[in-house]
N, C-alpha and C positions, 0 to 999 in steps of 0.2 A: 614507498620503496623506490630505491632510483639505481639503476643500470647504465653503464657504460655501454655505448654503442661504439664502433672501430670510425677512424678520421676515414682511412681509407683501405681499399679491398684487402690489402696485403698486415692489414693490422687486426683482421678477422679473427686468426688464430688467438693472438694473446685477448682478444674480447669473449670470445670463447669464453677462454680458461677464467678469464678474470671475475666474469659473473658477479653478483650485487656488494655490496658490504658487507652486508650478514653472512655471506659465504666465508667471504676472509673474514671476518670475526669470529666466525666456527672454525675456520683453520686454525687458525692462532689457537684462541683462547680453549675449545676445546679438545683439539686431535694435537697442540703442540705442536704446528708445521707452521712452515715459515708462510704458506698461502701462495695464492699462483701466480705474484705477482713477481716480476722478473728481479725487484732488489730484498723483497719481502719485507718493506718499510710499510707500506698501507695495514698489512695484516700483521705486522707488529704494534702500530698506534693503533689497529680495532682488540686487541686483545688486551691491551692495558687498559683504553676504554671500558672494558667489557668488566674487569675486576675490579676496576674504579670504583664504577657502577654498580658492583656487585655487593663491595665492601664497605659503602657507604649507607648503603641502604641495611639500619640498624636490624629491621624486620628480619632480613636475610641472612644476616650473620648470627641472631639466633636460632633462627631455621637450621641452617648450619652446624651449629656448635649442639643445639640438640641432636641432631643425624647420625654427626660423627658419636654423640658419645652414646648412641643403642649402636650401632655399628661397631664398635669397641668394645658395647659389653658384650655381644654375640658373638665376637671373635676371642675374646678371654673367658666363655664361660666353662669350656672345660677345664681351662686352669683354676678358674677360682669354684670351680664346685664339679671335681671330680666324681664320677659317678654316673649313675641314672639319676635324675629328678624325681624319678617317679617311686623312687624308695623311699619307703619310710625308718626317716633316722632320728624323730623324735618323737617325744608326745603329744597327742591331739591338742591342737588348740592354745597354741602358746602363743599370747601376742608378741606384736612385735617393741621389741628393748628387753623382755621380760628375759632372757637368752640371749647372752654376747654372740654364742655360735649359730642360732637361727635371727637375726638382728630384722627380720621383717617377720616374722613369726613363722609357725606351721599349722597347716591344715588342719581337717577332723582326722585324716589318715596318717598324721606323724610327718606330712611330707614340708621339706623347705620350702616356702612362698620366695624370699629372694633366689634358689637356685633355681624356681620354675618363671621366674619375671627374667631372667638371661634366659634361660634354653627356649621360653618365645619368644628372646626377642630376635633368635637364628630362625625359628619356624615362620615368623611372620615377615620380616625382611627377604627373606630367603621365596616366601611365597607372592611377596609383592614387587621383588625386581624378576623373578624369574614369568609371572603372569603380565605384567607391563610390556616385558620385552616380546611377548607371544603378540598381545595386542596390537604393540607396535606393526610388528614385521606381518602381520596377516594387515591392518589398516592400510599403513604404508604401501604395501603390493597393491591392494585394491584402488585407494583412490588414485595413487599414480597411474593406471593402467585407464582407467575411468577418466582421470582431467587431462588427460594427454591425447589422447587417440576420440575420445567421445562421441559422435554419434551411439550408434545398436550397442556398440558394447559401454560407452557408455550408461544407456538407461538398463540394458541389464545387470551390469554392476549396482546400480541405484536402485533396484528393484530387488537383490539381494541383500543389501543392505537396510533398505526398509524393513523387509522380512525380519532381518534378529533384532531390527529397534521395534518390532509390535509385540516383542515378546519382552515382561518385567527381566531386567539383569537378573536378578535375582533368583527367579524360577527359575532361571535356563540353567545356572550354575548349581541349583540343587538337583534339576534334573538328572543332569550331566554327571553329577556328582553320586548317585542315587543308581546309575547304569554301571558304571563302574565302582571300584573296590576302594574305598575312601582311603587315600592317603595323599602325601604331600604332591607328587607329581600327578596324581588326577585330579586335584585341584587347584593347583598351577594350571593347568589346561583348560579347565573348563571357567576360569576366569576369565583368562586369556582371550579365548575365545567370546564369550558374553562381552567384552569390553571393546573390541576391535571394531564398531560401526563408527563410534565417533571419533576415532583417529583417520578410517575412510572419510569421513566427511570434510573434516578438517583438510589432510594433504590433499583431495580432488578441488576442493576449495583454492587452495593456494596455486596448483596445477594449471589449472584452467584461467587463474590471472596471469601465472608466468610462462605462456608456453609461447606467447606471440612477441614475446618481450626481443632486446635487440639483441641481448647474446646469445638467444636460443638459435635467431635467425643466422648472426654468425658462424655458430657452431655447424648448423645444415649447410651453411657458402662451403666449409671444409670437406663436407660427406660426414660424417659423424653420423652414424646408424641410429634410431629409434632406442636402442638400449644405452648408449654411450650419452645420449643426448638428457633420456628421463632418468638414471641413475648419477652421472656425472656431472650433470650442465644445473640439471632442473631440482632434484631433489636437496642438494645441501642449500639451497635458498631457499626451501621449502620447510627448511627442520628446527627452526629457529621456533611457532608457535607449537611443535609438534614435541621439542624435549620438555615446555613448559607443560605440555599438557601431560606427559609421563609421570611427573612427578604426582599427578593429581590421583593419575592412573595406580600410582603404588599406593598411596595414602588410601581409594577405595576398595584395593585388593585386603590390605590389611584391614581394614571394615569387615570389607566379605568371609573373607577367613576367620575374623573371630564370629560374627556371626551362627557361621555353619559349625563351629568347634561348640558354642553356645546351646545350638539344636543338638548334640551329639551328633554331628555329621562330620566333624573332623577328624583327622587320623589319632588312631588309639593307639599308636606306637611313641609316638611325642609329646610334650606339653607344649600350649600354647596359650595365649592369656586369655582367648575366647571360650576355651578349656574351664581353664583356671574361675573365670567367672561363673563358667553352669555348676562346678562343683560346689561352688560357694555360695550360690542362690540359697540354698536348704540352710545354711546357715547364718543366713543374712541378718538378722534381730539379735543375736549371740555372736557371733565374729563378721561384723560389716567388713573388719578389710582383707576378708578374704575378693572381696569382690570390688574394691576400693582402688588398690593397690594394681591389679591388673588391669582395669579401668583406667586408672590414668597413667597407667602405661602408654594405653592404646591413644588417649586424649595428646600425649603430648608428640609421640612420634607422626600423628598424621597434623597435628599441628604445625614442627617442625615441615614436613613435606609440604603444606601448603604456604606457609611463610618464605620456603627456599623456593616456591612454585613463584609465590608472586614475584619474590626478587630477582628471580631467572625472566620473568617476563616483562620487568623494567631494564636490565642490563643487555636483553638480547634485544631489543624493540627500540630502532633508536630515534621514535616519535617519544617515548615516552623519557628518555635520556634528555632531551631538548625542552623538558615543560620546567619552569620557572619550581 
């Protein structure tokens, strides 16, 4: 990673602003701003760059085109299957073709299998951007606070975050889950929460490469405060392996969430395909795809997420943009 340093004192301010490529590459290509550069040419060719790269890479574009199309059907599932899911509007055990109008069959309780593979695919999306973004934003505060400033508060931040990595993710989210009243937004949280040590490690990581760097130094020649300096200067150079690693982050919420939906630990107000599959254990030798069909539900949207992960981490990484 390479930074511009100022010719001379009075070029401070624009070295500041200007900070690495990956920063204007994230201006551009993700926030749609022209970048801090004064004609916003740099950060228009890192953003074409960056979709080049995005687009070429086949893996990514079906990552992609998978994402969008559970995201699309979670967004059209009340229109195409008004109602509750959780009713039953037919008879037990109709496969699927056997019924134009249940076209994936139904359950042992009458209930639509395609109306419950949309309305999880709102509960599982819904539970894996909303517990991502909690991990983020608690990660994110910690290592920044930690690779910046570092000495005492350093190693006590590292000393907390060891703390939730000696504990299985998994138990802490059932715990958590288990203390309070099981539904979508306490499980959101206590994901969120379980998953935030390795986004702390990652951004203190990257923190503590870039804080001596020349535009940081820059930025302090101007007075630039401690928060102006790790929120403004330091972190959007920082974010580049940090949205790769998000995507990974939604792919193992939605893991977790069916999991705990699997245990009966998930909300009994909704369907969700983790759901969908412990119902349909008991009748697994008699209707497999009750548990088939929501299965590779789950298979293919964290597929998608990790396929769009890696290609997010060849177009924003521009060592690996330069390998033959």
């Amino acid at each position: 990673m390479s930074f511009e340093s100022p010719d001379l004192p009075g070029h401070a301010r624009a070295a500041a602003h200007q900070g690495s490529p990956w920063r204007r590459q994230l201006a551009s290509a993700l926030a749609g701003r022209r970048g801090a550069d004064a004609d916003g040419a740099p950060a228009r060719r890192a953003g074409r760059a960056f979709w080049r790269a995005l687009l070429r890479n086949p893996s990514a574009c079906a990552g992609l085109l998978l994402l969008a199309a559970f995201v699309l059907l979670a967004v059209l599932a009340p229109r195409l299957y008004p109602g509750d899911p959780l009713d039953m509007v037919g008879g037990p055990f109709e496969w699927p073709g056997s019924d134009p109008q249940f076209w994936l069959g139904t359950d042992s309780l009458g209930r639509d299998v395609a109306a419950g593979v949309a309305y999880g695919a709102r509960v599982s999306l819904l539970i894996g951007a909303a517990s991502a973004g909690i991990g983020l934003v608690i990660g994110t505060f910690v290592g920044a606070i930690g690779g910046y400033f570092g000495n005492l508060i350093d190693d006590a931040l590292v000393r907390v975050t060891e703390l939730f990595q000696t504990v299985p993710s998994f138990l802490l989210v059932i715990v958590l889950v288990a203390i309070g009243r099981p539904s979508v937004v306490v499980i959101a949280l206590a994901i969120g929460i379980a998953s935030w040590p390795t986004v702390a490690r990652i951004v203190r990581a990257e923190f503590r490469a870039l804080r001596r760097s020349d535009f940081v130094l820059a930025a302090r020649s101007q007075g630039f405060g401690n928060t102006r300096i790790i929120f403004g200067e330091i972190l959007p150079n920082a974010l580049p392996p940090v949205i790769v690693t998000a995507s990974v982050m939604v792919a193992s919420a939605i893991l977790i969430e069916s999991s705990l939906s699997f245990l009966g630990m998930g909300d009994p107000n909704v369907v969700s395909w983790g759901s969908m599959i412990g119902s349909g254990r008991d009748s697994l030798r008699a209707a497999w795809y009750l548990t088939a069909i929501p299965g590779a539900a789950i298979v293919l949207a964290v597929l998608a997420l990790n396929l769009l992960g890696d290609g997010l981490n060849e177009a924003l990484n521009p060592r690996q943009r330069q390998r033959p």
